[in-house]
Every structure is written in structure tokens, then in C-alpha cells.
Backbone as ProteinMPNN parsed JSONL, in Angstrom:
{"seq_chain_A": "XXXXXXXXXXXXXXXXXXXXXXXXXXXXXXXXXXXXXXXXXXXXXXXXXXXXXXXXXXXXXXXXXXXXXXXXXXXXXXXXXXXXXXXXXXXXXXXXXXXXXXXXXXXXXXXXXXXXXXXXXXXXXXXXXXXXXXXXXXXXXXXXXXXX", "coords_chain_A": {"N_chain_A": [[0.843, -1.181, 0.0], [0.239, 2.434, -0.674], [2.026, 5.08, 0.695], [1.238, 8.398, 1.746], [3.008, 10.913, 2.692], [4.501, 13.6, 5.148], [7.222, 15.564, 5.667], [9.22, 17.6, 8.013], [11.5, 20.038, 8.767], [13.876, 21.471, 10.788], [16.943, 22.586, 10.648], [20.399, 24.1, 11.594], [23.272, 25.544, 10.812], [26.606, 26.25, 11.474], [28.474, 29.067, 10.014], [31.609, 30.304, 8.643], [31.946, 32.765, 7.772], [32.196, 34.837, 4.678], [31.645, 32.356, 2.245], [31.172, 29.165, 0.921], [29.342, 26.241, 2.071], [29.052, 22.747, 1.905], [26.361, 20.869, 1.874], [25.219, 18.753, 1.374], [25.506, 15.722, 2.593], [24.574, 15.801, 5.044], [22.067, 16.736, 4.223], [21.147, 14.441, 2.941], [20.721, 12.654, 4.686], [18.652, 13.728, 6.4], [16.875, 13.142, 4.533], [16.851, 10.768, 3.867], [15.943, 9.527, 7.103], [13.653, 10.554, 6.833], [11.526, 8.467, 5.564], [10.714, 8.933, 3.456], [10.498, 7.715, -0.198], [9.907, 7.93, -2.526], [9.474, 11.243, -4.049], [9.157, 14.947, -3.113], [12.394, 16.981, -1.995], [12.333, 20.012, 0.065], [14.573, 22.879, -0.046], [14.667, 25.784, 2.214], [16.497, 28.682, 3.074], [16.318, 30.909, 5.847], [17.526, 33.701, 5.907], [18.067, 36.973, 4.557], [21.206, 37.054, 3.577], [21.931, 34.927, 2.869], [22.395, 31.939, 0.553], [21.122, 29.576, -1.056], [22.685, 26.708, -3.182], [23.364, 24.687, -6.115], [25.778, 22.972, -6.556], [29.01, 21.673, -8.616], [31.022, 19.468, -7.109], [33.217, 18.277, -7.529], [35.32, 20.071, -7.716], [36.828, 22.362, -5.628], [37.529, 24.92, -6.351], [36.13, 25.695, -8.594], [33.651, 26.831, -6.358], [35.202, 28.751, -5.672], [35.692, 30.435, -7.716], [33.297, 31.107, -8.33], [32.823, 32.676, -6.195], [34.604, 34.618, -6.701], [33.743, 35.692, -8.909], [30.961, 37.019, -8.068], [32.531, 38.322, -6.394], [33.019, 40.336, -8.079], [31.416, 41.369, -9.599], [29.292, 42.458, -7.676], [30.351, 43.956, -5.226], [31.611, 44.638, -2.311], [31.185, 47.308, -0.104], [29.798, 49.334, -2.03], [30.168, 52.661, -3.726], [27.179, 53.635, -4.972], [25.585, 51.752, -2.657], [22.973, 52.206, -0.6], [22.158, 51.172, 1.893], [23.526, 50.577, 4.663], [23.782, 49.235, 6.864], [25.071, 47.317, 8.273], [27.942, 47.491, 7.965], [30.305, 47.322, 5.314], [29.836, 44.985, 3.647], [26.854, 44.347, 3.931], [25.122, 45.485, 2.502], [25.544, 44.378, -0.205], [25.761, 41.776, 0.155], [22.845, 41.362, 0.856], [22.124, 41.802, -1.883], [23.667, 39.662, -3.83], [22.334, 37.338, -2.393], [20.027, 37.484, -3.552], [20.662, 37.279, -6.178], [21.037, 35.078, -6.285], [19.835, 31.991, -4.594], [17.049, 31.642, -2.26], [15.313, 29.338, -1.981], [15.248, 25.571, -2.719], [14.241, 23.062, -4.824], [13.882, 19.573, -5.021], [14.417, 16.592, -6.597], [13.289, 12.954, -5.214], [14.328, 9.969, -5.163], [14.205, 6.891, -4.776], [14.965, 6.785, -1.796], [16.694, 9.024, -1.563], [17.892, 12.316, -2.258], [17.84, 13.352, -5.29], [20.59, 13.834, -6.837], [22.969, 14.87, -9.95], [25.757, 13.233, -10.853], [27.922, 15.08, -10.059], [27.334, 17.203, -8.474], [26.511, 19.009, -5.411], [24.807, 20.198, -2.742], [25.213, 23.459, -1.38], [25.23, 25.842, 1.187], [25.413, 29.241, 0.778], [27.164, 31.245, 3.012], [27.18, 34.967, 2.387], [27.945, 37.407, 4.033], [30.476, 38.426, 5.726], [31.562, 37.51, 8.057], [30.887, 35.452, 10.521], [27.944, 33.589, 10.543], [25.342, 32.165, 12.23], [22.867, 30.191, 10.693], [19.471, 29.366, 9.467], [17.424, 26.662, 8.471], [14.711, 25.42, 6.555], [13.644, 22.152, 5.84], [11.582, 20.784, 3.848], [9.809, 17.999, 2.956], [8.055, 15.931, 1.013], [6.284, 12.8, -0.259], [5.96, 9.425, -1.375], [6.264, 6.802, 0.628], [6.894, 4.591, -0.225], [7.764, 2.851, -2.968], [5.825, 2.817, -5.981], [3.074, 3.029, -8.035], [1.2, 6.913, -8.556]], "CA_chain_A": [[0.0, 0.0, 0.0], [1.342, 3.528, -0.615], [1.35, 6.064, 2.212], [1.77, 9.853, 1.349], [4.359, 11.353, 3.705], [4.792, 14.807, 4.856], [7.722, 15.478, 6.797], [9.244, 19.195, 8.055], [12.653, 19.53, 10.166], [15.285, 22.884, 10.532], [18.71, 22.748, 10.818], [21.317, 25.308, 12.043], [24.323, 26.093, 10.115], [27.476, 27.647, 11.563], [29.282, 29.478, 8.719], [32.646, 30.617, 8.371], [32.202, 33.885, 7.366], [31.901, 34.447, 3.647], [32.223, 31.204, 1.417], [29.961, 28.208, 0.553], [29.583, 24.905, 3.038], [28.612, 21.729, 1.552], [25.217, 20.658, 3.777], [24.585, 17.61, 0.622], [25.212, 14.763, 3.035], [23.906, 16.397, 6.044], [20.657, 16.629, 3.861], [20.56, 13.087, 2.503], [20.258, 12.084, 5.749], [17.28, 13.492, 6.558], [15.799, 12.272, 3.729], [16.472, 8.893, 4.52], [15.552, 9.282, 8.02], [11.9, 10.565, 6.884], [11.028, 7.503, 4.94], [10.035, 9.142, 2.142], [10.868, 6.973, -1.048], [10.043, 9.031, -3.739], [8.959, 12.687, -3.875], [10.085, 15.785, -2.921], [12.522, 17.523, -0.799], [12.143, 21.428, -0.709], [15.21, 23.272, 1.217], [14.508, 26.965, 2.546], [17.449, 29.532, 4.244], [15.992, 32.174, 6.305], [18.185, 35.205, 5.638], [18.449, 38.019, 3.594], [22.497, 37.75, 3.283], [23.014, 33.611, 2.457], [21.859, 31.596, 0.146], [20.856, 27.826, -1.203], [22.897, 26.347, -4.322], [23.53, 23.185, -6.027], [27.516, 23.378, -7.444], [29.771, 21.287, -8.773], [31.404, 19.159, -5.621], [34.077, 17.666, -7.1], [36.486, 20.41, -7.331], [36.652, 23.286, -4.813], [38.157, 25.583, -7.199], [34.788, 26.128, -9.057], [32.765, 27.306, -5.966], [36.144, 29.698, -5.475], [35.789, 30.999, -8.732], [31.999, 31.902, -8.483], [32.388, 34.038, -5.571], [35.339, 35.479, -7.221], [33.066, 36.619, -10.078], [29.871, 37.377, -7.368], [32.738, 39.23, -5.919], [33.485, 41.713, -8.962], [29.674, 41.767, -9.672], [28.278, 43.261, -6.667], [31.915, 44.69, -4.814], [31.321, 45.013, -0.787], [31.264, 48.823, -0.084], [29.765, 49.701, -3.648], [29.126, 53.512, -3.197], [26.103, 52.926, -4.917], [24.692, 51.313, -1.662], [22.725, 53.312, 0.874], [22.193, 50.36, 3.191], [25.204, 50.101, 5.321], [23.545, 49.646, 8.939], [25.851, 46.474, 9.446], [28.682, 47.307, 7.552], [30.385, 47.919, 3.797], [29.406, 43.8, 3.466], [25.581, 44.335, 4.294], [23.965, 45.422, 0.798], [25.931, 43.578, -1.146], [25.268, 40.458, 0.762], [21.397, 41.16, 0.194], [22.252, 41.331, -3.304], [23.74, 38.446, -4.006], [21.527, 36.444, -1.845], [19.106, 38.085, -4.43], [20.862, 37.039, -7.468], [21.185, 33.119, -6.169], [18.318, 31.343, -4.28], [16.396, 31.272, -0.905], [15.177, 27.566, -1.644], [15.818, 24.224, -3.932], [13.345, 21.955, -4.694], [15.146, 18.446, -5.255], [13.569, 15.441, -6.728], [13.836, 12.522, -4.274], [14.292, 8.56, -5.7], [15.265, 5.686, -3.94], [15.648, 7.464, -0.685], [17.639, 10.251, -1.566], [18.253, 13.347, -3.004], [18.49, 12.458, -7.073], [21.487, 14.947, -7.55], [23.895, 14.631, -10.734], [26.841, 12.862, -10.438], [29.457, 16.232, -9.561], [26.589, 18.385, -7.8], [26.409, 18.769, -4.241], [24.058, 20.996, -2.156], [25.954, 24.556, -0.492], [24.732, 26.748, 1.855], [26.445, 30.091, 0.341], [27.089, 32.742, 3.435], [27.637, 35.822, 1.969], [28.574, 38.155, 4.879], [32.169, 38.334, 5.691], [31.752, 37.188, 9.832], [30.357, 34.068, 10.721], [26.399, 33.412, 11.168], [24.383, 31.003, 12.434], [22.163, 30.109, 9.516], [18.606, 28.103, 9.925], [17.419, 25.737, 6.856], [14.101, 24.907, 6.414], [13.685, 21.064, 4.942], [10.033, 20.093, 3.895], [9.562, 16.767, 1.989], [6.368, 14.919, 0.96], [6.406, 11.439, -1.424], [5.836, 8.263, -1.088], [7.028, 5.88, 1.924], [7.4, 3.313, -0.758], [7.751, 2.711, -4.58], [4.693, 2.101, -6.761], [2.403, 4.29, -9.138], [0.465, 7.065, -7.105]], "C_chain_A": [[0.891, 1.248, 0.0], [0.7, 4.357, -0.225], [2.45, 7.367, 1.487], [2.385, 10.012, 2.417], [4.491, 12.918, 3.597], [5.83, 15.065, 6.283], [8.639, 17.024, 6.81], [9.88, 18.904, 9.529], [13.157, 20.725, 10.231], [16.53, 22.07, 11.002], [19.477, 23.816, 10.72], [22.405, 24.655, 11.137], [25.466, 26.765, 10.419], [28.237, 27.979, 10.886], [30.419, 30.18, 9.298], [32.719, 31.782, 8.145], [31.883, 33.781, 5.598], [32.482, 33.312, 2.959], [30.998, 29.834, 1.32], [30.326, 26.84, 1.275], [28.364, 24.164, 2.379], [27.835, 21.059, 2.43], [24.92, 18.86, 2.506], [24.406, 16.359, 1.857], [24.58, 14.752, 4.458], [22.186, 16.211, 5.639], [20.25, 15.385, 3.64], [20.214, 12.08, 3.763], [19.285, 12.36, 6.627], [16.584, 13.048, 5.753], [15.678, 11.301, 4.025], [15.895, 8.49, 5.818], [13.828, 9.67, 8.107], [10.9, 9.292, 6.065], [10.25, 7.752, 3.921], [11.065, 8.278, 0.814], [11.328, 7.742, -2.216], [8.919, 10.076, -3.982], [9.59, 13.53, -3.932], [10.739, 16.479, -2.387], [13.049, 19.021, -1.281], [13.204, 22.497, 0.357], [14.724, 25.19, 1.121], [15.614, 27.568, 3.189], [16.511, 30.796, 4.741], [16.409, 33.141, 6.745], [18.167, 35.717, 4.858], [19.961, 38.305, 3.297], [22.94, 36.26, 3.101], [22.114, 32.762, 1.613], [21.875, 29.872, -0.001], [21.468, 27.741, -2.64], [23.415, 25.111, -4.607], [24.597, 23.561, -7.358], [28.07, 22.224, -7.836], [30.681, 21.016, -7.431], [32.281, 18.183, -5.654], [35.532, 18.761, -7.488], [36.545, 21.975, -6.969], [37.044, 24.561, -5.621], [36.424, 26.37, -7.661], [33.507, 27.141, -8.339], [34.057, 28.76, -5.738], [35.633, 30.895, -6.569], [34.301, 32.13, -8.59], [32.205, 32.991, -7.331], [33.311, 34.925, -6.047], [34.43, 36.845, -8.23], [31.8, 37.315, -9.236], [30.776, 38.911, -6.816], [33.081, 40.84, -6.718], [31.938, 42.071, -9.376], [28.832, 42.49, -8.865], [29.387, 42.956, -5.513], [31.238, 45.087, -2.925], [31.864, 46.547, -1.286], [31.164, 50.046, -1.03], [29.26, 51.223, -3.066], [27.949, 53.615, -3.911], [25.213, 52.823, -3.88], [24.652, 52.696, -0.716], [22.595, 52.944, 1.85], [23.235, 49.915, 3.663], [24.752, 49.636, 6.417], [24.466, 48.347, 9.45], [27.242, 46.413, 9.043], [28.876, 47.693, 6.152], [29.626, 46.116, 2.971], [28.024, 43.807, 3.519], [25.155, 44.385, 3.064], [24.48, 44.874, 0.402], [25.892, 42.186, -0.842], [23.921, 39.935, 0.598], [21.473, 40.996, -1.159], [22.446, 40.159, -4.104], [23.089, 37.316, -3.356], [20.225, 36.557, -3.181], [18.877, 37.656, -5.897], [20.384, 35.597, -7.365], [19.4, 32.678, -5.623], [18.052, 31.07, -3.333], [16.275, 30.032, -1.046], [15.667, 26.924, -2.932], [14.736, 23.76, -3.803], [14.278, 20.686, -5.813], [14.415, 17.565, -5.657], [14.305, 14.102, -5.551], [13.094, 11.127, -5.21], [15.308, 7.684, -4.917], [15.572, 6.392, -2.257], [16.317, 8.503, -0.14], [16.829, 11.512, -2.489], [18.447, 12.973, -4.418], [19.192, 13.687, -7.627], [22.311, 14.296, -8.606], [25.755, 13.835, -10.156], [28.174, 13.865, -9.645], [28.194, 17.229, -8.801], [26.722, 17.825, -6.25], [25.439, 20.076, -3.78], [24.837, 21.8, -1.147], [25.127, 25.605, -0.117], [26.076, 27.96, 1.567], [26.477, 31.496, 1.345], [27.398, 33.985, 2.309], [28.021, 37.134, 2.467], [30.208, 37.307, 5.362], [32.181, 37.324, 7.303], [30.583, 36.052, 9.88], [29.658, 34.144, 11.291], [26.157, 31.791, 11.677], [22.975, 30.898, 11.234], [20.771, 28.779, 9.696], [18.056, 28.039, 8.394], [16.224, 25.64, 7.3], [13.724, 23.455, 5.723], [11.952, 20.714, 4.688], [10.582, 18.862, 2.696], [8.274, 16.295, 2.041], [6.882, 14.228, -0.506], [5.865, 10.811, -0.605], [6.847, 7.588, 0.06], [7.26, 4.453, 1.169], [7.186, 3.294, -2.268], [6.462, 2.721, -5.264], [4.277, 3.696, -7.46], [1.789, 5.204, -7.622], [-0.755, 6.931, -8.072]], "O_chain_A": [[2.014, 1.258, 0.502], [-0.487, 4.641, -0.388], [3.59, 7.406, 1.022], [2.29, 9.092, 3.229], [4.572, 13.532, 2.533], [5.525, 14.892, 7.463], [8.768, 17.605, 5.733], [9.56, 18.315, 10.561], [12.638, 21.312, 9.282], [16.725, 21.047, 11.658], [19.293, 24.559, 9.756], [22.411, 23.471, 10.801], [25.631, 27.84, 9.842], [29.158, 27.162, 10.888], [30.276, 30.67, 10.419], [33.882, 32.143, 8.325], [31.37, 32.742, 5.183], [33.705, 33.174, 2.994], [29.912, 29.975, 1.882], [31.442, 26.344, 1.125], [27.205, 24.561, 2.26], [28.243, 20.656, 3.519], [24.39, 17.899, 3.064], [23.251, 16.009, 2.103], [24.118, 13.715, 4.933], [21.304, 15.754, 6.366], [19.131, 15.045, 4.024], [19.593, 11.017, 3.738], [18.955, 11.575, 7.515], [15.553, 12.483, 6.117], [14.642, 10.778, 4.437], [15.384, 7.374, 5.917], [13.006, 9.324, 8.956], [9.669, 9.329, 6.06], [9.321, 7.062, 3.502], [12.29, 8.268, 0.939], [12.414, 8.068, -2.695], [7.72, 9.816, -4.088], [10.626, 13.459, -4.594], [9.953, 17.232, -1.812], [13.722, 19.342, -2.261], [12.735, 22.889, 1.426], [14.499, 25.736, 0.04], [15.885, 26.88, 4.173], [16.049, 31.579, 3.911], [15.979, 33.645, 7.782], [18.265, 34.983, 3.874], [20.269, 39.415, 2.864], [24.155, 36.067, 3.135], [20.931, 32.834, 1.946], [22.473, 29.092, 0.74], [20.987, 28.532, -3.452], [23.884, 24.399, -3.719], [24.449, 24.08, -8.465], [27.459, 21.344, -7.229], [31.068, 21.951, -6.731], [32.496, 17.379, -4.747], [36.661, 18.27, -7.53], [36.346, 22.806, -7.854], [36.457, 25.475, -5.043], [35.827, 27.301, -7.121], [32.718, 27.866, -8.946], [33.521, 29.865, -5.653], [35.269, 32.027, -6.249], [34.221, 33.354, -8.689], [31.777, 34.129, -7.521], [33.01, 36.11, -5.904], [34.427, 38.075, -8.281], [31.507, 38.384, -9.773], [30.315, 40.051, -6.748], [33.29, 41.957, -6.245], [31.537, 43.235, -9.375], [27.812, 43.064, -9.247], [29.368, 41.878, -4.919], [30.356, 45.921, -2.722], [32.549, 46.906, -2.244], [31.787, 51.106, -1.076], [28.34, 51.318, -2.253], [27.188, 53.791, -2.96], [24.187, 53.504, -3.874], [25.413, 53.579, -0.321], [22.728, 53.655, 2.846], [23.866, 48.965, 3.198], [25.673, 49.627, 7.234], [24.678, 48.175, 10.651], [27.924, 45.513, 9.532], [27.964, 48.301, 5.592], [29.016, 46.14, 1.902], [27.748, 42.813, 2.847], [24.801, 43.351, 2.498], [23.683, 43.936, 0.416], [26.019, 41.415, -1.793], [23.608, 38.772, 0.34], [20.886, 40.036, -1.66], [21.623, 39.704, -4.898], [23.344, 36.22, -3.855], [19.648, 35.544, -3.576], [17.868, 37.595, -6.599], [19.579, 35.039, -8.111], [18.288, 32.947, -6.078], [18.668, 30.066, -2.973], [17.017, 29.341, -0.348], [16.257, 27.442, -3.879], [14.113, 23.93, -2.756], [14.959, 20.816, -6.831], [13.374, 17.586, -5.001], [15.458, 14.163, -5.122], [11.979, 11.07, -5.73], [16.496, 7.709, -4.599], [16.709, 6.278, -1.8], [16.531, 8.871, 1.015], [15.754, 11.603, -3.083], [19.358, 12.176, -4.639], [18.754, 14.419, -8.514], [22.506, 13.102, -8.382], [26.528, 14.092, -9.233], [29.073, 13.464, -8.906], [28.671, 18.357, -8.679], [26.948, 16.666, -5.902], [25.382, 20.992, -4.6], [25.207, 21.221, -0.125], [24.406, 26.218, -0.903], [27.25, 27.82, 1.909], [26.058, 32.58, 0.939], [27.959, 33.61, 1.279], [28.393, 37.998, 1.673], [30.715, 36.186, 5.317], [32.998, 36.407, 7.39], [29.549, 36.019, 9.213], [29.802, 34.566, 12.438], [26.699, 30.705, 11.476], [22.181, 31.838, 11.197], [20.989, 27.598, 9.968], [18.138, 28.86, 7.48], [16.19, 25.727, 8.527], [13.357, 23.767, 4.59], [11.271, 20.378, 5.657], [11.489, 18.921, 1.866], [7.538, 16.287, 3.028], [7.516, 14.711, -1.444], [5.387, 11.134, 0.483], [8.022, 7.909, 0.238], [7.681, 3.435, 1.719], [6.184, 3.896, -2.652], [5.78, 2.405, -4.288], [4.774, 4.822, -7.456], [1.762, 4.859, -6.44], [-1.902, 6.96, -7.626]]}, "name": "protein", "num_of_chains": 1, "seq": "XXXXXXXXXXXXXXXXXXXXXXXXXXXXXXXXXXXXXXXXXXXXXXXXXXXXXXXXXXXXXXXXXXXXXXXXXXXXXXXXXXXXXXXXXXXXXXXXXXXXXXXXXXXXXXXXXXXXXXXXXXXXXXXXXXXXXXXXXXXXXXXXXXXX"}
């Protein structure tokens, strides 16, 4: 028999300061621990200065590169900005949170996450000083294989 599933967790984050932390196997393990089979799992960040992305995770270089280019794209202390209240890092942190993506929605097969062979799932601070960062995870599928 096949049982719909709706399951809804957070998770904290402590970041480094600016740069992107690999949460992929952190996540696949709630999936597997909600017994959802196949469906979907939908991640959320709740800040205005970090975001959700799914990179290339087999060579560190690549996520280097992007903030390199994030960083000539939208420059901490652009005068430009009028929002400074936490710093020359503040608007331009909303920005690029702006450009990238609050959530993911992931297809989920077999238990997991059904990412590409070189992708991995990064939580991308984008303030310079190290947050605490909370995730939203929702999932809903199946608790077991079959048609629905």
C-alpha cells in the first residue's frame, strides 16, 4: 500500500564567514531518516544575506571561482549602496543572496536526493563574519515505490 508522507525539520548552520559549506550529506540524511521513497525535498534559508545552491562538488576551485566573479559583480562597499547599517558587506550580501536562491526543490528517488553525479548541495554565506544560519527542509512522497 502507498502512504503519502509529509515530513518538516530545521537545521542550524554555523558558517565561516563568507564562502559556501557543503550541507549535501547532512541533507541526505534526513531524507532517509523521513522515509520518504520518492517525492520531494524542498530546502529553505531564512536570511536576507546567504543563500541555497547546487555546485559542482568535485572540485573546490569552481565554488572559489563563483564568488570570485559574485565578488566583482556586486563589490562590498559599492558607493552605490545606501544600506550600510551592518557594515560595507551588508547590501551587497542582500544582493547576491538576491541574485542566487532562498530555496531548492530536489527530486527525491530511492531514498535520496536524485542529484547529478558532480553536484552537491551549499549553503552560500555571503557576509564576511560568521552566522548562524537556519534551513528549512520540507519533503512529501511516497514511503514506498509504486504508481500514485
Amino acid at each position: 500500500m502507498l502512504e503519502v508522507l509529509l515530513h518538516q525539520t530545521e537545521i542550524l548552520v554555523q558558517t565561516h564567514g563568507r564562502s559556501s559549506q557543503e550541507l549535501t550529506q547532512r541533507i541526505q540524511e534526513v531524507v532517509a531518516d523521513s522515509g520518504i521513497i520518492t517525492g520531494l525535498c524542498h530546502l529553505f534559508v531564512h536570511h536576507t544575506s546567504a543563500s541555497l545552491v547546487v555546485c559542482e562538488n568535485a572540485d573546490p576551485v569552481v565554488r572559489s571561482d563563483m564568488e570570485a566573479f559574485l565578488g566583482r559583480l556586486v563589490p562590498d562597499g559599492d558607493p552605490m549602496f545606501r544600506h550600510r547599517s551592518e557594515g560595507p558587506d551588508d547590501m551587497a550580501a542582500h544582493v547576491r543572496s538576491m541574485l542566487t536562491l532562498a530555496g531548492l526543490t530536489l527530486p527525491v528517488s530511492g531514498g535520496r536526493c536524485r542529484l547529478g553525479t558532480w553536484q552537491g548541495i551549499y549553503l552560500w554565506e555571503h557576509r564576511t563574519a560568521p552566522h548562524q544560519r537556519r534551513l528549512t527542509l520540507t519533503l512529501w512522497g511516497h514511503s514506498m515505490d509504486g504508481g500514485a
